[in-house]
N, CA, C and O atoms as a GROMACS GRO file, in nm:
protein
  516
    1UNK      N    1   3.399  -1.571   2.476
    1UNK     CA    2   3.382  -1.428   2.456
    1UNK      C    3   3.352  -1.397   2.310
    1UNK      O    4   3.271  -1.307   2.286
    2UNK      N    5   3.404  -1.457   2.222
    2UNK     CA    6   3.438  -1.418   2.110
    2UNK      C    7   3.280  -1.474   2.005
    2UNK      O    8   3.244  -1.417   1.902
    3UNK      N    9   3.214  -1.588   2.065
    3UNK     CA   10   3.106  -1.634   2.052
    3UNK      C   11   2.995  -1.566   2.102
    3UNK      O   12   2.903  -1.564   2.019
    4UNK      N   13   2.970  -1.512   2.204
    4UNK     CA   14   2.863  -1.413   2.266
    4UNK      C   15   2.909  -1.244   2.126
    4UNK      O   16   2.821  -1.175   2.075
    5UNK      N   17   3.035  -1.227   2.106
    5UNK     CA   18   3.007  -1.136   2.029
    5UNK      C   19   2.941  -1.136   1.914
    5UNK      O   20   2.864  -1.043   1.888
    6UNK      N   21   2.961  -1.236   1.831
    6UNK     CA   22   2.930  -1.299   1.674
    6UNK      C   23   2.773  -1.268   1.755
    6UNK      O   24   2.706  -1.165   1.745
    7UNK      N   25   2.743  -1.379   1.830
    7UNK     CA   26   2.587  -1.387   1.894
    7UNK      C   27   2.514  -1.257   1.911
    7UNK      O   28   2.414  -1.224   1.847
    8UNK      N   29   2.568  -1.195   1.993
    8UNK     CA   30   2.535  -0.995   1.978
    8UNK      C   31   2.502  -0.973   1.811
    8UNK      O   32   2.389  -0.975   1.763
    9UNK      N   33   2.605  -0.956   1.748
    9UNK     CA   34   2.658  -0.877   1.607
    9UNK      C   35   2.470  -0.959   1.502
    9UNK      O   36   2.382  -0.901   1.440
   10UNK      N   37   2.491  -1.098   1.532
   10UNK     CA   38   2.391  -1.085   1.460
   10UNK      C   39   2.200  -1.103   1.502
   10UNK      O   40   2.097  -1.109   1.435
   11UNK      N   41   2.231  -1.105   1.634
   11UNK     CA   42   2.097  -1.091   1.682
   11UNK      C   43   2.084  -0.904   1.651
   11UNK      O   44   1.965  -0.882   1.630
   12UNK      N   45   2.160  -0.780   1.643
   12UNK     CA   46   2.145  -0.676   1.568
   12UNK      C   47   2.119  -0.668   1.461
   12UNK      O   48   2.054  -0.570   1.424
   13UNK      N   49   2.166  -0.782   1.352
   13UNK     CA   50   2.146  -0.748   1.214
   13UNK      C   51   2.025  -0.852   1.190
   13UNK      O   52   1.961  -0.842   1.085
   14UNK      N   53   1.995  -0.936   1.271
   14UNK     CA   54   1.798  -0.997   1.263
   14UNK      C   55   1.722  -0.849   1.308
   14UNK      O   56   1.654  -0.782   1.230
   15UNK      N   57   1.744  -0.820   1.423
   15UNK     CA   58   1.690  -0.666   1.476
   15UNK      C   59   1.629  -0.576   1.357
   15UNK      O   60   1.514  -0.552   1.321
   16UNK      N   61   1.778  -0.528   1.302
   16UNK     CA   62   1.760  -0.443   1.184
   16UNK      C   63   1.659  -0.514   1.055
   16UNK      O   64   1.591  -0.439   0.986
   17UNK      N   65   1.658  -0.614   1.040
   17UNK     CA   66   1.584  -0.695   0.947
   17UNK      C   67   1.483  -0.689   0.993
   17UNK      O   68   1.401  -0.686   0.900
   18UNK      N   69   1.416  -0.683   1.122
   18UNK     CA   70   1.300  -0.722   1.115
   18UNK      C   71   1.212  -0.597   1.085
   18UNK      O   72   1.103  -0.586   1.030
   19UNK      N   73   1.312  -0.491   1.151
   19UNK     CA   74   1.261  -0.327   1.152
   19UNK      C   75   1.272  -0.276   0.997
   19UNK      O   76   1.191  -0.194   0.953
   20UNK      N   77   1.376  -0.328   0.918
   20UNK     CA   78   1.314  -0.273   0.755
   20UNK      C   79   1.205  -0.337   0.682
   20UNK      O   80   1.171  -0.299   0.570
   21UNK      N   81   1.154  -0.424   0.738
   21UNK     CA   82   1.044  -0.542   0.682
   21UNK      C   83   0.916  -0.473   0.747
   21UNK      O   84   0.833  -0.471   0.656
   22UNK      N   85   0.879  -0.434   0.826
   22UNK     CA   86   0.802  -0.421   0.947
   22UNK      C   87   0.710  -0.319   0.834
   22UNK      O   88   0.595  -0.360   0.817
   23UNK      N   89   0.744  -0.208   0.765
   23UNK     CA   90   0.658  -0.144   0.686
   23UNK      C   91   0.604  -0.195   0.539
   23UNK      O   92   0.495  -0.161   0.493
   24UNK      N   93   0.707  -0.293   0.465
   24UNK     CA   94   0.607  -0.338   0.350
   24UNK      C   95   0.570  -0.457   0.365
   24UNK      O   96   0.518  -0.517   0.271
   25UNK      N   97   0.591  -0.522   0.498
   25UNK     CA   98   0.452  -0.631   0.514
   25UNK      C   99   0.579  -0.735   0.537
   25UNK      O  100   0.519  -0.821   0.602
   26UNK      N  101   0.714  -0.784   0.527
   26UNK     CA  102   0.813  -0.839   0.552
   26UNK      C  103   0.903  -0.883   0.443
   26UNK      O  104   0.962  -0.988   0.415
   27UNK      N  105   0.893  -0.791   0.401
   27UNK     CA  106   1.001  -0.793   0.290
   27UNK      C  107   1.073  -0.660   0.144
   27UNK      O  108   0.972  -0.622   0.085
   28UNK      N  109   1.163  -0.611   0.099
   28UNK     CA  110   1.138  -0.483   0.039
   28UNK      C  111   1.078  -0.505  -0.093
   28UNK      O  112   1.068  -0.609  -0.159
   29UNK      N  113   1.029  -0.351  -0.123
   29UNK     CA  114   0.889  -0.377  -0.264
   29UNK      C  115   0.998  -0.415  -0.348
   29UNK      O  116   1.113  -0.371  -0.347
   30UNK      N  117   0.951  -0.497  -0.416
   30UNK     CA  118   1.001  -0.546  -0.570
   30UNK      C  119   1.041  -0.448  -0.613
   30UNK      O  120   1.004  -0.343  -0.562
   31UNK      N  121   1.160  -0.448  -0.756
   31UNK     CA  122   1.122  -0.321  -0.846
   31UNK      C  123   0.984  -0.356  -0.962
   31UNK      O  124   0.939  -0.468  -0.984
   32UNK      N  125   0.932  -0.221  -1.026
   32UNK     CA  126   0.805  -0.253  -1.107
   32UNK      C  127   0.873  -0.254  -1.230
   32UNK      O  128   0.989  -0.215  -1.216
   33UNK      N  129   0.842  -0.286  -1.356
   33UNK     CA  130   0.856  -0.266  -1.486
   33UNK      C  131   0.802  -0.151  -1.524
   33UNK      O  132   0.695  -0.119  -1.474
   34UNK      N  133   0.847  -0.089  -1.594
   34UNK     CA  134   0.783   0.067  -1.677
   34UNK      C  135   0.606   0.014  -1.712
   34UNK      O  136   0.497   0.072  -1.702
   35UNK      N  137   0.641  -0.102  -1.750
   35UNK     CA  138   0.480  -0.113  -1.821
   35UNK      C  139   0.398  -0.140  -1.721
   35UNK      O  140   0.276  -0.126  -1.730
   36UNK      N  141   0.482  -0.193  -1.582
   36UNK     CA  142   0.364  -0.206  -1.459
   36UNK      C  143   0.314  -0.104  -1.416
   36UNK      O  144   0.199  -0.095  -1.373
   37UNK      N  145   0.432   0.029  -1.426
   37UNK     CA  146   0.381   0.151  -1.385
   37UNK      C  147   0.301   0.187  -1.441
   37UNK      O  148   0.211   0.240  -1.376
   38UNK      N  149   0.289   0.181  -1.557
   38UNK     CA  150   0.227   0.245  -1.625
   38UNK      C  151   0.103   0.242  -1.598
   38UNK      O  152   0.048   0.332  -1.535
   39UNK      N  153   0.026   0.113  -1.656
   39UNK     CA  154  -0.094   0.051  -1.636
   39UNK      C  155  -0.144   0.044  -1.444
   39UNK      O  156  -0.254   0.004  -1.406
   40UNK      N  157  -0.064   0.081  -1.375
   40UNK     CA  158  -0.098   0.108  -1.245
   40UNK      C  159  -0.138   0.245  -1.269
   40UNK      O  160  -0.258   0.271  -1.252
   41UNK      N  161  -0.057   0.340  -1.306
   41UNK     CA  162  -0.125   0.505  -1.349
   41UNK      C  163  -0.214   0.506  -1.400
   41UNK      O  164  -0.295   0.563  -1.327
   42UNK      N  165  -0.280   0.463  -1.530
   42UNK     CA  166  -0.414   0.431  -1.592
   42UNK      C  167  -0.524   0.368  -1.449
   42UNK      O  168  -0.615   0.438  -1.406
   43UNK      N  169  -0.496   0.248  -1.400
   43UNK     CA  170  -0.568   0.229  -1.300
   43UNK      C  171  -0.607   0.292  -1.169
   43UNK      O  172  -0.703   0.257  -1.100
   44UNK      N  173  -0.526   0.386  -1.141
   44UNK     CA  174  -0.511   0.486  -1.055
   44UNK      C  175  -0.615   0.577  -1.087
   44UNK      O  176  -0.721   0.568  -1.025
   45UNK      N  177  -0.595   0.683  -1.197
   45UNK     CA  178  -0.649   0.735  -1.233
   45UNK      C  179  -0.810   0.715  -1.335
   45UNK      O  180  -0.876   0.808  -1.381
   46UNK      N  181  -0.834   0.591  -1.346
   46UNK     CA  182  -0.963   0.556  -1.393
   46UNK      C  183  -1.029   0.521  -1.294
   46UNK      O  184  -1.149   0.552  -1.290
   47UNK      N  185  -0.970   0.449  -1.191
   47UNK     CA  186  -1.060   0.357  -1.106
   47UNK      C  187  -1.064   0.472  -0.947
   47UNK      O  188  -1.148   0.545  -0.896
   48UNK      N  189  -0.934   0.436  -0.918
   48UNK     CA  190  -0.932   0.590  -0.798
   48UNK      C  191  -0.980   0.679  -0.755
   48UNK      O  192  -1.051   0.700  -0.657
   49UNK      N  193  -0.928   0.753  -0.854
   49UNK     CA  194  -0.941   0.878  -0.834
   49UNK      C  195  -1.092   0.957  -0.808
   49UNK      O  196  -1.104   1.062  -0.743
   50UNK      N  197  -1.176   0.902  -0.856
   50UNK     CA  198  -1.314   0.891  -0.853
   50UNK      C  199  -1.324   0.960  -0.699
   50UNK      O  200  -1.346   1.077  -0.668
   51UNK      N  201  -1.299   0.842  -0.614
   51UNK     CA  202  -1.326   0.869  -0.463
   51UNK      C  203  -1.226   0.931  -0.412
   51UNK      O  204  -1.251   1.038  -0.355
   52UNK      N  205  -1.066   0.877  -0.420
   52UNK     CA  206  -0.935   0.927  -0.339
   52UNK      C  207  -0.917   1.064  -0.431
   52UNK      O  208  -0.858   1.153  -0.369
   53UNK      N  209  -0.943   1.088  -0.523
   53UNK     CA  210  -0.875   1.225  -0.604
   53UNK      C  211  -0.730   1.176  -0.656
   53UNK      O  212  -0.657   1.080  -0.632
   54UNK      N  213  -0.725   1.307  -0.753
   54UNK     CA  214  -0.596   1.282  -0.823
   54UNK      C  215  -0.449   1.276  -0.738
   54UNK      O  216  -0.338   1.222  -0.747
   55UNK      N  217  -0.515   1.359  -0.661
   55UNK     CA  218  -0.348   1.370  -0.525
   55UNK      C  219  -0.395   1.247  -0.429
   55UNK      O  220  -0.298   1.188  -0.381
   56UNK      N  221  -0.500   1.204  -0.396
   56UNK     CA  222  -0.482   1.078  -0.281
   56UNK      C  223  -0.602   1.138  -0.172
   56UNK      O  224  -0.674   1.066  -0.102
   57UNK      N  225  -0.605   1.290  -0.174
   57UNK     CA  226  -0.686   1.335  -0.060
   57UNK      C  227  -0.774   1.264   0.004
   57UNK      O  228  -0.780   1.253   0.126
   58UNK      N  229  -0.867   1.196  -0.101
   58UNK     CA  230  -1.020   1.135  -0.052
   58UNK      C  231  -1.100   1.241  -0.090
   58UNK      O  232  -1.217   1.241  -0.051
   59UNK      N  233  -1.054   1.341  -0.165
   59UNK     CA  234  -1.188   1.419  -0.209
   59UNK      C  235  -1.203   1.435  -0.323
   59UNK      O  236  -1.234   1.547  -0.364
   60UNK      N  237  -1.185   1.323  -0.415
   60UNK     CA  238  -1.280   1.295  -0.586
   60UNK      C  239  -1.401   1.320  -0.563
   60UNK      O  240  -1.467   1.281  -0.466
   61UNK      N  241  -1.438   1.394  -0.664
   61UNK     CA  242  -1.632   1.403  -0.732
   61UNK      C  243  -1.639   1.290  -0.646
   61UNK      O  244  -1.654   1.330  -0.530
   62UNK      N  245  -1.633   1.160  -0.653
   62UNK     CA  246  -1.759   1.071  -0.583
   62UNK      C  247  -1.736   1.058  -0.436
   62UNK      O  248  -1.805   0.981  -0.369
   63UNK      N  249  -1.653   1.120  -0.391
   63UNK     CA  250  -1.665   1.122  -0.228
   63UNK      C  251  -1.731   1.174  -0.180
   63UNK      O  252  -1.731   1.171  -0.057
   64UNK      N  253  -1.830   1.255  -0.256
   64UNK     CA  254  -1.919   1.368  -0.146
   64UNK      C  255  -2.050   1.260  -0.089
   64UNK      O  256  -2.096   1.273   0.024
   65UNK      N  257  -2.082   1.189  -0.152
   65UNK     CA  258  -2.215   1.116  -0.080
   65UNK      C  259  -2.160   0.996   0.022
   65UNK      O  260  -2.217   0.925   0.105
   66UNK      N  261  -2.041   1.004  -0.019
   66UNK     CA  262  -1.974   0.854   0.090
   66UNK      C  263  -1.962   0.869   0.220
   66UNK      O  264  -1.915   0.976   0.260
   67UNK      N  265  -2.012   0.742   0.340
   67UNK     CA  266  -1.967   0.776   0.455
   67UNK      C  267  -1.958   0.644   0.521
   67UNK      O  268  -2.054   0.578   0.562
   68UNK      N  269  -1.826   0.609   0.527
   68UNK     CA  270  -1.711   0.727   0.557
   68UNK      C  271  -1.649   0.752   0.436
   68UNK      O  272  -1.650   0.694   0.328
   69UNK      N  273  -1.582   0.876   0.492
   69UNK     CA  274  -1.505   0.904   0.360
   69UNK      C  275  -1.400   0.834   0.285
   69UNK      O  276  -1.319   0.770   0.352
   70UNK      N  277  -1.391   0.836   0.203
   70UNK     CA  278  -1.271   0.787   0.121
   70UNK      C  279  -1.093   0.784   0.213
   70UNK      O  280  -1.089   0.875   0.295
   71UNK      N  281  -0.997   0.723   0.209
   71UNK     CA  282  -0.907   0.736   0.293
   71UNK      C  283  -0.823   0.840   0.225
   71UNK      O  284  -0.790   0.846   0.107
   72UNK      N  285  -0.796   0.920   0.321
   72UNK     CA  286  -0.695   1.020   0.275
   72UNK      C  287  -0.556   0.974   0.268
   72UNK      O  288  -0.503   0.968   0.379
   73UNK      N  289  -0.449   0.924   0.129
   73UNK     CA  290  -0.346   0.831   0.126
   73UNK      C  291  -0.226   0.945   0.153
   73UNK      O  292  -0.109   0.912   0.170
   74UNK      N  293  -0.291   1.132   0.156
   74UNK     CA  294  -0.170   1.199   0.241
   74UNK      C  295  -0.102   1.190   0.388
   74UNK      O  296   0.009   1.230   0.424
   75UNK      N  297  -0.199   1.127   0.459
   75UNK     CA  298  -0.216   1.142   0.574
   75UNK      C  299  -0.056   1.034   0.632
   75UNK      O  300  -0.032   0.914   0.619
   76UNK      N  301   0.019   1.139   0.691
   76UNK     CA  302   0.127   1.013   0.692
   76UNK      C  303   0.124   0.971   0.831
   76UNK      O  304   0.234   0.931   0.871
   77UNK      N  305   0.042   0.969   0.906
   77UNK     CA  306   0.012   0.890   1.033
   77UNK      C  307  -0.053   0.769   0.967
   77UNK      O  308   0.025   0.673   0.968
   78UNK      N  309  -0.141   0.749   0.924
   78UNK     CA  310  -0.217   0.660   0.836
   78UNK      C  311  -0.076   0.580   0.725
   78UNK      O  312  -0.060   0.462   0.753
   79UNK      N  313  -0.020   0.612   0.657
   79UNK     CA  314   0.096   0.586   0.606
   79UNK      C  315   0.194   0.500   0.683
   79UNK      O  316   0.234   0.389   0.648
   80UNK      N  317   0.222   0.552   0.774
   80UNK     CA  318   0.308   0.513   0.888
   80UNK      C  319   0.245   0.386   0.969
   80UNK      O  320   0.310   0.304   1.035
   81UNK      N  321   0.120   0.388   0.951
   81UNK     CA  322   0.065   0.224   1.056
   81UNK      C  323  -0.048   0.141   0.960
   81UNK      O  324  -0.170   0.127   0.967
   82UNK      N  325   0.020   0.110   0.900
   82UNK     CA  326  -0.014   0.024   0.786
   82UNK      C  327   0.133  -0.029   0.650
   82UNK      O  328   0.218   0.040   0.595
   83UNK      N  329   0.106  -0.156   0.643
   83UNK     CA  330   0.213  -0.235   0.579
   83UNK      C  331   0.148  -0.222   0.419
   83UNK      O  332   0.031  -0.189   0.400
   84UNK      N  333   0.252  -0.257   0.298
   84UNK     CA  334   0.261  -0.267   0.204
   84UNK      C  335   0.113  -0.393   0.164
   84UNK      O  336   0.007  -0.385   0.102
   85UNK      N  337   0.160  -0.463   0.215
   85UNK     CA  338   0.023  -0.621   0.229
   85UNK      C  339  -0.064  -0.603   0.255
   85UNK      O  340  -0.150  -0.670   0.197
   86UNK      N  341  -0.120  -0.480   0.380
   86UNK     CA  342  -0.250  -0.448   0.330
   86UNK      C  343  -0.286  -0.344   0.273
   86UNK      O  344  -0.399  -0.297   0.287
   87UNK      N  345  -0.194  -0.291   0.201
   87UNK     CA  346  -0.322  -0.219   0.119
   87UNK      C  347  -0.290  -0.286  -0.006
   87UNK      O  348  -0.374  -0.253  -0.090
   88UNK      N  349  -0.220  -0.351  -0.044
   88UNK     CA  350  -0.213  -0.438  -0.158
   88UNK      C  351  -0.360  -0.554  -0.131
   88UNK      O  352  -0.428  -0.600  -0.222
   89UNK      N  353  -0.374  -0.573  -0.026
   89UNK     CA  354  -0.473  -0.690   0.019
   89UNK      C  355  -0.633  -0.578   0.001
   89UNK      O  356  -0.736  -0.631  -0.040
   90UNK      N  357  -0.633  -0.453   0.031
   90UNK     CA  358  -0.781  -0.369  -0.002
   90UNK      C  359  -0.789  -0.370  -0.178
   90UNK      O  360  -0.868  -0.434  -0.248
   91UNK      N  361  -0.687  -0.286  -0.219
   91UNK     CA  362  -0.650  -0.285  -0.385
   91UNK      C  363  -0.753  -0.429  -0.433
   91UNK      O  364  -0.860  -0.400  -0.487
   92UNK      N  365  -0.726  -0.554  -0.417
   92UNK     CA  366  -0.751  -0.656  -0.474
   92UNK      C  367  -0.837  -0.707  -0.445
   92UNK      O  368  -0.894  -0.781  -0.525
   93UNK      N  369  -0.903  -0.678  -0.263
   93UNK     CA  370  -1.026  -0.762  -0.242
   93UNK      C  371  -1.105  -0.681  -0.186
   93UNK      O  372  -1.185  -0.725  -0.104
   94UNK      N  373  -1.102  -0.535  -0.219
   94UNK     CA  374  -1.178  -0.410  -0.156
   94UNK      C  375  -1.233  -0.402   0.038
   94UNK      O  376  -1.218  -0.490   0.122
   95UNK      N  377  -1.286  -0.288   0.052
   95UNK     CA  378  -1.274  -0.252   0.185
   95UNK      C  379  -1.301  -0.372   0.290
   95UNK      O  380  -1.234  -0.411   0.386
   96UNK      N  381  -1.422  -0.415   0.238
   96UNK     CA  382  -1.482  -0.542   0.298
   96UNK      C  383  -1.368  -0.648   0.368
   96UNK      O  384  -1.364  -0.691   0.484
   97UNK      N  385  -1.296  -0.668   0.277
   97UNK     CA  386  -1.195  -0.790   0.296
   97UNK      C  387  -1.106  -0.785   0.448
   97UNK      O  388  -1.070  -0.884   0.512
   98UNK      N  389  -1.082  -0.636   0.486
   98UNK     CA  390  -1.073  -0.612   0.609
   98UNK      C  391  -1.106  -0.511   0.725
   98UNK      O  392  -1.044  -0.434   0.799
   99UNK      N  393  -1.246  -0.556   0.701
   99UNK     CA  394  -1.367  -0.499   0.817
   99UNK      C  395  -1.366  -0.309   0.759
   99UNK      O  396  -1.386  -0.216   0.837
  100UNK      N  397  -1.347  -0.297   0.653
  100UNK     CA  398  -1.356  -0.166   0.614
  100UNK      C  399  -1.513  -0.140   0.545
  100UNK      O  400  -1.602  -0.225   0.540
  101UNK      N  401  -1.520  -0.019   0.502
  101UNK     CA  402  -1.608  -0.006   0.389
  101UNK      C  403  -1.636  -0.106   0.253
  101UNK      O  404  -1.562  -0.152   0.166
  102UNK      N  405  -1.728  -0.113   0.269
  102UNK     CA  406  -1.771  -0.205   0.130
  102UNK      C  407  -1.764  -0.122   0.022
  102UNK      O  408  -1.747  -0.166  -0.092
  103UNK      N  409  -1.775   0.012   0.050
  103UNK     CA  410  -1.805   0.120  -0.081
  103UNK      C  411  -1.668   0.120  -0.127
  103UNK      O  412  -1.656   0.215  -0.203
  104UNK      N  413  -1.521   0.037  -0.113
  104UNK     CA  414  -1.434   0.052  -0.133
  104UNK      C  415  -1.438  -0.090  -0.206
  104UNK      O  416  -1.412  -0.191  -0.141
  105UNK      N  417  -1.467  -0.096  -0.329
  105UNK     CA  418  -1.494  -0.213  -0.400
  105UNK      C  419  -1.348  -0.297  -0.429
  105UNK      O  420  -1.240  -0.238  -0.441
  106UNK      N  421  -1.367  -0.450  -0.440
  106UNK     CA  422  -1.230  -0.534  -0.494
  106UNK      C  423  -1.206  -0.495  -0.621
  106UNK      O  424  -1.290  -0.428  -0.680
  107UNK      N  425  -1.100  -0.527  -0.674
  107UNK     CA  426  -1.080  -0.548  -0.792
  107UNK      C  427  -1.024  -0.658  -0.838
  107UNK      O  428  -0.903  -0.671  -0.856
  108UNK      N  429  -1.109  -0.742  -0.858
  108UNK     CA  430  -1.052  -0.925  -0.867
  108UNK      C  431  -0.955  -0.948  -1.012
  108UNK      O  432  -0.871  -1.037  -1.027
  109UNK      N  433  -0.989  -0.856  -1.097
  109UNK     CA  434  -0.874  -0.826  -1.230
  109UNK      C  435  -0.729  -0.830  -1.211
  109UNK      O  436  -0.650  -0.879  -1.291
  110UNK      N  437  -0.692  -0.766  -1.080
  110UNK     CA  438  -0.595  -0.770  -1.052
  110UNK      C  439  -0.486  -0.872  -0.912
  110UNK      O  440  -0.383  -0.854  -0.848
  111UNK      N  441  -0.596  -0.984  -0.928
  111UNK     CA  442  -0.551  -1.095  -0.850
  111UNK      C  443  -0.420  -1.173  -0.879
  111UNK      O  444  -0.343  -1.242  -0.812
  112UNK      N  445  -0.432  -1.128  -1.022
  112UNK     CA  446  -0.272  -1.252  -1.057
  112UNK      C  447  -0.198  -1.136  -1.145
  112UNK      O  448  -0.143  -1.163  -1.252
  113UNK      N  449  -0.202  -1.003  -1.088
  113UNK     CA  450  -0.124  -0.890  -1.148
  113UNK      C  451  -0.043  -0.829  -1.037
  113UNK      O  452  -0.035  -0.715  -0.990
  114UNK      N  453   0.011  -0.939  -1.012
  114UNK     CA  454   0.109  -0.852  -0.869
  114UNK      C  455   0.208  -0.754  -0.864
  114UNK      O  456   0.247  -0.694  -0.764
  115UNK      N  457   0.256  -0.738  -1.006
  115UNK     CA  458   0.427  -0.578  -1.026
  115UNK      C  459   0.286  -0.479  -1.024
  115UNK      O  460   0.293  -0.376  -0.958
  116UNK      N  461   0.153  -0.511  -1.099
  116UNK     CA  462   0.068  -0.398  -1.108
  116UNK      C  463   0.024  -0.385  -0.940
  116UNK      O  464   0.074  -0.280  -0.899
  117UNK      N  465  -0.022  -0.426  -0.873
  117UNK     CA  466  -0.031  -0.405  -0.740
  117UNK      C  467   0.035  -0.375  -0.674
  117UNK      O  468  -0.018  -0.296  -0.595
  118UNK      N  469   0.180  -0.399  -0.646
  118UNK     CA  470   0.291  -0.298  -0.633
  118UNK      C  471   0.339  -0.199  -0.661
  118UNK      O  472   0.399  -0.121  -0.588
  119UNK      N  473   0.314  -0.191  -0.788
  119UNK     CA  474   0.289  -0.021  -0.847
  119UNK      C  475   0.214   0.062  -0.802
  119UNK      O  476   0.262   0.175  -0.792
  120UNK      N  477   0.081   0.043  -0.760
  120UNK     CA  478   0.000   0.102  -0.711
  120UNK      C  479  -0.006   0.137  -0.563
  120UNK      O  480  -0.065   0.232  -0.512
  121UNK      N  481   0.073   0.035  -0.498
  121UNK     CA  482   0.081   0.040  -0.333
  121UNK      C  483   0.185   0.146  -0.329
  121UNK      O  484   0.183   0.231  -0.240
  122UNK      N  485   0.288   0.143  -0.433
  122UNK     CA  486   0.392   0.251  -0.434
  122UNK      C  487   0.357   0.393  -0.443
  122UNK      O  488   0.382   0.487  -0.369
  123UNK      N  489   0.269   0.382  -0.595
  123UNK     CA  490   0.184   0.504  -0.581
  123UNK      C  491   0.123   0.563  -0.440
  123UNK      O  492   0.155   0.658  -0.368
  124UNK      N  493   0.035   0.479  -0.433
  124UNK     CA  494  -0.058   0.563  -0.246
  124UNK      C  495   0.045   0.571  -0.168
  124UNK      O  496   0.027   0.657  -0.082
  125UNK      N  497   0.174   0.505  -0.158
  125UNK     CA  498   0.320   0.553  -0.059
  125UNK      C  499   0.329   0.691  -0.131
  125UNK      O  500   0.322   0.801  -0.074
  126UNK      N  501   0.338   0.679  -0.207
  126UNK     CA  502   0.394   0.849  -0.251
  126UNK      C  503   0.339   0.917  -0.257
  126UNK      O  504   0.398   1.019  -0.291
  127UNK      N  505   0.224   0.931  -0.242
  127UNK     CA  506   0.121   1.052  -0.223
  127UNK      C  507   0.138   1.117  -0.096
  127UNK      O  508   0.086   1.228  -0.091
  128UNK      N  509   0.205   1.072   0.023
  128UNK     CA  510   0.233   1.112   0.148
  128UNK      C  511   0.354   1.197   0.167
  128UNK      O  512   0.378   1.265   0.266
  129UNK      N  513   0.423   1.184   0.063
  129UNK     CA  514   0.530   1.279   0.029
  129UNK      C  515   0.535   1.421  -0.019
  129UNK      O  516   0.644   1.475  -0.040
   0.00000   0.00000   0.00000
């Protein structure tokens, strides 16, 4: 008896593990360094914003000729079915990399800058807020 309980107790707490993992790709975000943030904000806003806008919308100056449009990072349905890994995986190897838009270019600079890519995946999480 006392073995089927232990057995219960922690096939719940794998359960629960697998369900807090399940949104940043299987595991929780790192913390960033101030200076990762930082230089993720600069990158945000130099490289970004262009197409997504300053809030995330998808409607920067250069979205008007794009089609499709830019992804809207408010959208918390869109938020909600998608993991931390890929959009850390678009960030770095642009739309292409998974059957998206090509007009959503890589950024191979940031291949071996991973607190900065986390910063940034954090960022587009919080724009849905």
């Amino acid at each position: 008896m006392t073995s089927r309980i232990v057995f219960a107790g922690l096939a719940l707490v794998s359960l629960v593990a697998v369900s807090a993992c399940n949104k940043s790709g299987g595991s929780s975000a790192p913390p960033v360094s101030p200076a990762a943030k930082a230089e993720a904000a600069e990158i945000f806003s130099s490289r970004c914003t262009v197409c997504h806008g300053a809030q995330g919308a998808g409607d920067g100056p250069g979205s008007a000729g794009l089609s499709p449009k830019p992804r809207n990072f408010q959208d918390k349905a869109w938020q909600g079915s998608v993991k931390d890994d890929y959009i850390a995986n678009i960030i770095k190897n642009g739309g292409g990399a998974v059957g998206k838009s090509a007009a959503m270019p890589p950024n191979p600079d940031l291949a071996e800058k991973t607190e900065v890519v986390n910063a940034l995946v954090a960022h587009v999480r919080s724009l849905a807020q």
